[in-house]
C-alpha positions as CSV (number, residue, x, y, z in Angstrom):
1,X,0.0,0.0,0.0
2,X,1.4,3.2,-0.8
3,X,1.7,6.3,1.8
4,X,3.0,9.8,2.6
5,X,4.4,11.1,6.2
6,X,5.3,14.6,7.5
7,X,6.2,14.9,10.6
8,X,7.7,17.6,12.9
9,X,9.4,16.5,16.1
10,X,9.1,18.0,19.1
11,X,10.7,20.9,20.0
12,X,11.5,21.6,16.3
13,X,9.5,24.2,14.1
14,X,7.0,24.7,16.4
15,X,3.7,26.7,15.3
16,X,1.8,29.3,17.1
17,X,-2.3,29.1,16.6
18,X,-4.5,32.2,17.6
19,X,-7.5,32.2,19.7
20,X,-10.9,31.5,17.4
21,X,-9.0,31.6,14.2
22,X,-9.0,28.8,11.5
23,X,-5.3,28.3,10.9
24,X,-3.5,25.7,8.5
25,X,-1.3,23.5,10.3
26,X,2.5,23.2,8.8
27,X,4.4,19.9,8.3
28,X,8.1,20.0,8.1
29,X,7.2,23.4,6.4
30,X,4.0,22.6,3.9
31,X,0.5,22.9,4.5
32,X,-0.5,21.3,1.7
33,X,0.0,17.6,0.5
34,X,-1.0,15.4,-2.6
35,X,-1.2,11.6,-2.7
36,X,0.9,9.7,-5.3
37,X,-2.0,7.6,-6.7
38,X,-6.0,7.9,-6.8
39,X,-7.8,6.1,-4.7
40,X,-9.8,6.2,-1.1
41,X,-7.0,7.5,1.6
42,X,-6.8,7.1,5.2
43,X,-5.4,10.7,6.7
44,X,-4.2,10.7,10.6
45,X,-3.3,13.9,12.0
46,X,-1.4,14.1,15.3
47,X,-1.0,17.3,17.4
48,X,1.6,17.9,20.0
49,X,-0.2,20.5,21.6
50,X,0.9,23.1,24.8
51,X,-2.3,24.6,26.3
52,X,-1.6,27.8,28.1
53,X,-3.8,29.4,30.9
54,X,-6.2,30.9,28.7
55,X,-6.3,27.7,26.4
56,X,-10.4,27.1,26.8
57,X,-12.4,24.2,26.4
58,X,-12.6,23.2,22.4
59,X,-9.6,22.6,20.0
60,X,-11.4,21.8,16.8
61,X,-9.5,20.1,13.2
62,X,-10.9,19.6,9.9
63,X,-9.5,18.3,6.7
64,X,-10.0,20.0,3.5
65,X,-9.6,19.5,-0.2
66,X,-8.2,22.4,-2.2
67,X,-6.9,24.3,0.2
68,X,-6.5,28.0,-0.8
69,X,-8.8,27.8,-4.0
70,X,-12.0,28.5,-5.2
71,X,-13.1,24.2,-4.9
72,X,-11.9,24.6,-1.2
73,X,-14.0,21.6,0.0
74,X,-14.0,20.6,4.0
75,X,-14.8,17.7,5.5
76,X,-16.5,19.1,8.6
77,X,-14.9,19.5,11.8
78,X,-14.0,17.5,14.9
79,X,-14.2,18.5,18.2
80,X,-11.6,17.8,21.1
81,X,-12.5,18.6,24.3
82,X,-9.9,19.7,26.1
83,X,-11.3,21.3,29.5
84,X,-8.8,21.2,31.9
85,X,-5.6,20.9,30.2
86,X,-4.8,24.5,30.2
87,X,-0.8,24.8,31.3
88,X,-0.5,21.3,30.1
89,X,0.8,19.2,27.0
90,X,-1.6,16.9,25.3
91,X,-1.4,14.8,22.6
92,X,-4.8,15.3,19.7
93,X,-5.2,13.3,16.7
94,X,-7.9,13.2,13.9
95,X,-8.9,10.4,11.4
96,X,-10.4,10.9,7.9
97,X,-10.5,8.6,5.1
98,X,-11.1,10.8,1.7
99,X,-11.1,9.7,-1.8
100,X,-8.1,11.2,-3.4
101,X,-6.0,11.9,-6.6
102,X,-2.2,13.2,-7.4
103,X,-3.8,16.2,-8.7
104,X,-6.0,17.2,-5.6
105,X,-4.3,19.1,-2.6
106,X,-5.4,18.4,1.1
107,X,-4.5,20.5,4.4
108,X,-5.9,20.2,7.6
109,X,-6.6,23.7,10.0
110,X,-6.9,23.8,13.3
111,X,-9.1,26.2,16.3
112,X,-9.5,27.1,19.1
113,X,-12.0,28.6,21.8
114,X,-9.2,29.8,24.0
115,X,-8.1,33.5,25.4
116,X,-4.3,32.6,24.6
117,X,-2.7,31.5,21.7
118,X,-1.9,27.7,21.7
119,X,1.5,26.3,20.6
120,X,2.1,22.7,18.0
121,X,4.8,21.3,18.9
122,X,5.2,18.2,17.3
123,X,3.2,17.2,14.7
124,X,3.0,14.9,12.2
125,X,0.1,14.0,9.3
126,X,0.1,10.5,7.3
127,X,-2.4,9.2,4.7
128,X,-2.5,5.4,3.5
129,X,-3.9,4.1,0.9
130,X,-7.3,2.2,2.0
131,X,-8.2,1.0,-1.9
């Protein structure tokens, strides 16, 4: 089965995400990604995330297709709860499985409710091929 990875480590690159703003999430630099064959794709995304004081209650993710381009097309987001882990470091991840082609861009964006900024560490977003 064929399959793509980008991952950040932690302590490397890390990005900076602003209170109730839909930001895309960078991987080792990109924010977009393409698969090398068409197909139906399995897409895990995994967030290192520091949660300051003001980190709220909801960190939400959602894949797209097209990203920056008039057939932007989401796939709905997903909801973490994450009461309680303000000043703390948590590990989030999302699964989507998306029908895909070499010629079709996907990114994933990120928000949260919070007061503070939040920080991604590591990071890292993979997509096998499920057919």
């Amino acid at each position: 089965m064929s399959g793509i990875l980008f991952k950040d480590e932690s302590g490397k690159a890390k990005q900076s995400i602003p209170p109730k703003t839909w930001t895309y999430v960078k991987f080792q630099g990109k924010d977009k990604f393409v698969v090398p064959e068409d197909g139906a794709w399995e897409w895990t995304i995994v967030l290192r995330v520091e949660y300051p004081k003001g980190a709220g209650d909801v960190l939400r993710g959602r894949l797209c297709r097209y990203p920056g381009t008039d057939k932007l097309d989401e796939t709905g987001h997903d909801d973490k709860n994450t009461s309680g882990w303000a000043g703390s470091t948590y590990h989030s991840h999302w699964t989507h499985t998306i029908d895909c082609n070499p010629k079709m861009p996907i990114g994933f964006w990120v928000w949260h409710n919070g007061t503070e900024p939040i920080v991604l560490d590591g990071r890292q977003i993979k997509a096998k091929k499920t057919s």
